[in-house]
C-alpha positions, 0 to 999 in steps of 0.5 A, spaced: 364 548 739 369 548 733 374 552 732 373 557 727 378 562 723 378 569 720 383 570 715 383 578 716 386 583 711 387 591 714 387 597 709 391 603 712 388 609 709 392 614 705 392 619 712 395 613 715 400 614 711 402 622 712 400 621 720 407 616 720 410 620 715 411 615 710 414 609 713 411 603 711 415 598 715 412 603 722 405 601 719 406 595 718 409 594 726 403 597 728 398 593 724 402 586 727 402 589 734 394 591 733 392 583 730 397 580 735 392 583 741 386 582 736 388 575 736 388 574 744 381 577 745 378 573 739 381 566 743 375 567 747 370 566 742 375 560 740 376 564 733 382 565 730 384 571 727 389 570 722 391 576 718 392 575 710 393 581 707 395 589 709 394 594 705 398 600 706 394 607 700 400 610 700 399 614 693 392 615 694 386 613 697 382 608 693 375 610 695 372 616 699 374 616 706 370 623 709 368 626 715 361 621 716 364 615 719 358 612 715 358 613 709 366 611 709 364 604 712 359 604 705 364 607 701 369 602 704 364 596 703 363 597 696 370 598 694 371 591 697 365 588 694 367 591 686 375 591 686 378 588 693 375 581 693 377 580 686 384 580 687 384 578 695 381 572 698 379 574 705 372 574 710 372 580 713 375 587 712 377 593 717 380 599 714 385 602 719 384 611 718 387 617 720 381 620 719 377 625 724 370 623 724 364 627 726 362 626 733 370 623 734 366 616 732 372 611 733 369 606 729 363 603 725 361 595 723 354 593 719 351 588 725 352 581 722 355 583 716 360 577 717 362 573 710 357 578 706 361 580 700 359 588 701 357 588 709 364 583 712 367 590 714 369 595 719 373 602 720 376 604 725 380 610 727 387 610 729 385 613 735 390 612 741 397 611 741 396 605 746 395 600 740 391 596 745 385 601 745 385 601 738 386 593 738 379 593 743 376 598 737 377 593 732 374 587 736 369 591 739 367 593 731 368 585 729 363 583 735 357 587 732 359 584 725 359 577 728 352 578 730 353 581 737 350 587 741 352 592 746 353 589 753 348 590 758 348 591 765 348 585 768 353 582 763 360 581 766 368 578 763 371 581 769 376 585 771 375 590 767 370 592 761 368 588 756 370 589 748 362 590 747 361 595 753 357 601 750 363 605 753 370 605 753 374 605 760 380 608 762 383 600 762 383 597 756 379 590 756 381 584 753 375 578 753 368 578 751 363 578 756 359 571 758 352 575 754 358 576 748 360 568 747 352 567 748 350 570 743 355 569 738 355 562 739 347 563 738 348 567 731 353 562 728 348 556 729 343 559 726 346 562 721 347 559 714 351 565 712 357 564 717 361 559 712 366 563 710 369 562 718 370 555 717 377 554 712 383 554 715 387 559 713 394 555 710 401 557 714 403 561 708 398 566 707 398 569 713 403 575 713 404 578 719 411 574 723 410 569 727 409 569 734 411 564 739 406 563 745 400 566 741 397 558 741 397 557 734 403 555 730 406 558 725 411 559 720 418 556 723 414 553 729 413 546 731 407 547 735 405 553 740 401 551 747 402 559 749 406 562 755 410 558 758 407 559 765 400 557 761 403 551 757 399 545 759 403 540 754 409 536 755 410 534 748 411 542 747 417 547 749 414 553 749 419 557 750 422 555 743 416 552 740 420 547 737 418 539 740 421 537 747 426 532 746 424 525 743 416 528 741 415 526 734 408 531 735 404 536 740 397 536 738 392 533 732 387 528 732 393 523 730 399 525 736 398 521 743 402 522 749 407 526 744 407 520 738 404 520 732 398 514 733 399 507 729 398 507 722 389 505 721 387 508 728 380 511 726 381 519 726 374 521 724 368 519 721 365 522 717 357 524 717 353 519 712 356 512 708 363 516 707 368 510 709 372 512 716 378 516 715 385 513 718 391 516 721 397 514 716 402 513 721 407 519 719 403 525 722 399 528 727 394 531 722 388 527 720 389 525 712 382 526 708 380 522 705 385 516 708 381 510 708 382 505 713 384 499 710 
């Protein structure tokens, strides 16, 4: 299925906050490094998590976060709805608290919220100094907001749990289960309201650095075919992420065996009586809107 993407923006609480004594670039690190695991674990559902906002309340917290983790995910939701997605363009929120919630809940999501103005959200407590139990949270919250229920027994994503187990274990998990992909890629066919995840987000909007070897290239990066030991793609050095030597591109619908295709090459036809689009000759992407003359 075709690759989707959600262009992320996380709120760091005014908790947060006074927890890292007020050092921005301390919380900032610790968002990256949680969105960098996130993206990983959502490769699995061929979705591309990138962020494009952060949001540190370091004078105050601009909605009500309290000891019920469901009525902060409300309050959090609304806020969205009212002031949030009025000067941020994004698909899906997830505030990162301090707080304690009653009954030492560790997050909450609205089922299938995802794309809804209000109900595109998620809370998560910054629970764990491991931040890789704090990124499972995250995509675990994301997964039900994405239309996926806990696992039963019988769903597997082996060696360890899965992100949507009903309990968390010892190990932190890194993929979603079989029965997870199944039912997302049921609930993104036959719902109209997962549009939102079809725009690509541009290089510039993204606000965490570059990551070389994440699959996805970024700002500075000719391409990004992964870790060097998963790296299936001569036209690419994946150590540098820059082009091997004579490669004129490293994917695209108009870059084969590492040159871009002849100019006029059909790269795509669209649905209906729209006239065929053609590579140009001088890229790997494939132009819109480029007819083939």
């Amino acid at each position: 299925h075709d690759q989707r993407y959600i262009e992320l923006v996380i709120v760091a609480d005014h908790r947060m906050y006074t927890k890292y004594e007020g050092d921005k670039t301390k919380i900032s690190s610790i968002i990256y490094e949680i969105v960098n695991i996130l993206t990983e674990i959502c490769r699995s559902l061929n979705i591309r998590v990138a962020l494009v906002g952060l949001e540190i309340w370091s004078s105050g917290d601009l909605m009500h976060v309290t000891l019920s983790a469901d009525d902060t995910l409300d309050a959090f939701g609304e806020w969205r709805e009212r002031d949030f997605l009025k000067r941020k363009k994004h698909d899906h929120a997830q505030l990162l608290t301090g707080m304690i919630f009653n009954e030492t809940i560790e997050g909450r999501a609205y089922k299938s919220g995802i794309c809804d103005p209000k109900r595109s959200v998620g809370i998560v407590r910054d629970y764990r100094t491991r931040r890789h139990f704090v990124a499972n949270r995250m995509a675990h919250e994301l997964g039900y907001n994405l239309g996926i229920d806990y696992d039963r027994d019988f769903c597997s994503c082996c060696p360890n749990s899965c992100i949507m187990a009903d309990t968390v274990s010892d190990q932190p998990s890194s993929r979603f289960s079989d029965c997870s992909i199944d039912q997302y890629l049921g609930y993104i066919i036959h719902t109209y309201y997962t549009s939102c995840l079809y725009n690509k987000p541009s290089e510039t909007d993204i606000v965490s650095p570059p990551v070389c070897g994440n699959y996805y290239r970024e700002k500075g990066e000719d391409c990004d075919c992964g870790p060097p030991a998963n790296c299936q793609n001569p036209c690419c050095d994946a150590a540098t992420c820059k082009l091997t030597t004579g490669s004129q591109c490293a994917e695209g619908l108009c870059c084969d065996q590492c040159s871009f295709k002849k100019e006029g090459t059909v790269c795509r036809t669209p649905r209906g009586d729209e006239p065929d689009d053609c590579c140009n000759g001088i890229s790997a992407d494939c132009p819109r809107f480029h007819f083939c003359g």
